[in-house]
N, C-alpha and C positions, 0 to 999 in steps of 0.2 A: 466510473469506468464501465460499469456493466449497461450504465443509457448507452454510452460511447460505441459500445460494441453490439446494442441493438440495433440503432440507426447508422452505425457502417455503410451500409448502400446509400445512405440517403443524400451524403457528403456531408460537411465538415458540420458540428450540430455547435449551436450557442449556447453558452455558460447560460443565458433568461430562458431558453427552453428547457434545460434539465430541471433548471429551478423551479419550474411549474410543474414540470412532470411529478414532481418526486416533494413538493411543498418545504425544498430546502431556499435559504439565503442565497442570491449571487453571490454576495460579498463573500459567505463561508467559502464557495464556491473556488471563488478568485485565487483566495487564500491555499486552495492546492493545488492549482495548475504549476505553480512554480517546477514544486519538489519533482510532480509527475513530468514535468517536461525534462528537470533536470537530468534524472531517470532516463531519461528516452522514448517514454512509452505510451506520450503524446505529443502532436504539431500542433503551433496555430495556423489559422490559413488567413489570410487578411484578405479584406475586401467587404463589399455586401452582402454577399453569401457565405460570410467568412466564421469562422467557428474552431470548434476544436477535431482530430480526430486520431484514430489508434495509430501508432508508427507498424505496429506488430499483427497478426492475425491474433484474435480472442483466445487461441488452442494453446497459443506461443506466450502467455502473459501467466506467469504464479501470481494467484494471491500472495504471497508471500511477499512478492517484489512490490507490488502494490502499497501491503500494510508498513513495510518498512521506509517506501518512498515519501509517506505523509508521516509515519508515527515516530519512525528510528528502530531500532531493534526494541526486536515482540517482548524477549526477557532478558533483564542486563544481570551479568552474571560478574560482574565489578564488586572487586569490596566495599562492603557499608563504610568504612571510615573516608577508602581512598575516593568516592564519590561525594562525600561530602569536603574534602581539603583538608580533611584530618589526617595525621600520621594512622597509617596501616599496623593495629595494635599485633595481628599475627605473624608469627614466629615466620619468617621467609624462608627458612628451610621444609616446613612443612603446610600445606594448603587450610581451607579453613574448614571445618568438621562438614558443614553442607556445601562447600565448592563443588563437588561431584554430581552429586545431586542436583542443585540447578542447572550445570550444565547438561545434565541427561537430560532436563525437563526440559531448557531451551533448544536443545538439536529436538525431540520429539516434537516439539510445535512447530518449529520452521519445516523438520522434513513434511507436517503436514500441512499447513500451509500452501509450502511448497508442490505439494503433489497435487493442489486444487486448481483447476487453472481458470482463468477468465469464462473462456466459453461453456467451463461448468455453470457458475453463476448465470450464465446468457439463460441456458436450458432449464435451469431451477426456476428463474423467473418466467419461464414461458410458462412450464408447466402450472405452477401458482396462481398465473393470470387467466 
């Protein structure tokens, strides 16, 4: 996403050019255009000059939406039994001694996340290079 949002002006950039930029797989590559398109927060563009590119401006994109578009939620705050297909050994009238707690830990990482947006990373990596 942050190739995506460097070469923006250049028009639509191919899954083989990021992959060289950045010495990742296409195939890995491939493998998250899906989730991202699903999202919205990438076109393909067909043709010759045909590629990928941001639906959104860079300012307008959270990391957040990103990590969760390829990974799922950042911390799942699910019961250990009822994620595994086990009955839910905790009493249903009252929660389970740390439910509180990871959810405070999961909204803190999304809100930040959340607060990081794409064209932060653009200017991180400008700065670096």
């Amino acid at each position: 996403m942050v190739d995506l949002a460097q070469h923006m002006l250049d028009g639509p950039v191919s899954l083989k050019s990021i992959a060289s930029r950045h010495s990742l797989s296409e195939n890995y590559l491939e493998q998250l255009v899906p989730s991202l398109r699903q999202a919205g927060m990438i076109k393909s563009v067909r043709g010759s000059q045909g590629g990928y590119v941001l639906t959104k401006e860079p300012d307008q994109i959270p990391v957040g939406e990103i990590i969760r578009a390829v990974e799922g939620p950042i911390i799942s705050v699910e019961c250990e039994y009822q994620s595994t297909m086990a009955a839910c050994l905790c009493d249903p009238e009252e929660q389970c001694l740390t439910r509180d707690l990871w959810v405070k830990i999961r909204d803190s990482v999304n809100d930040l996340v959340d607060s990081i947006m794409l064209a932060d990373l653009v200017k991180q990596a400008t700065i670096e290079s």
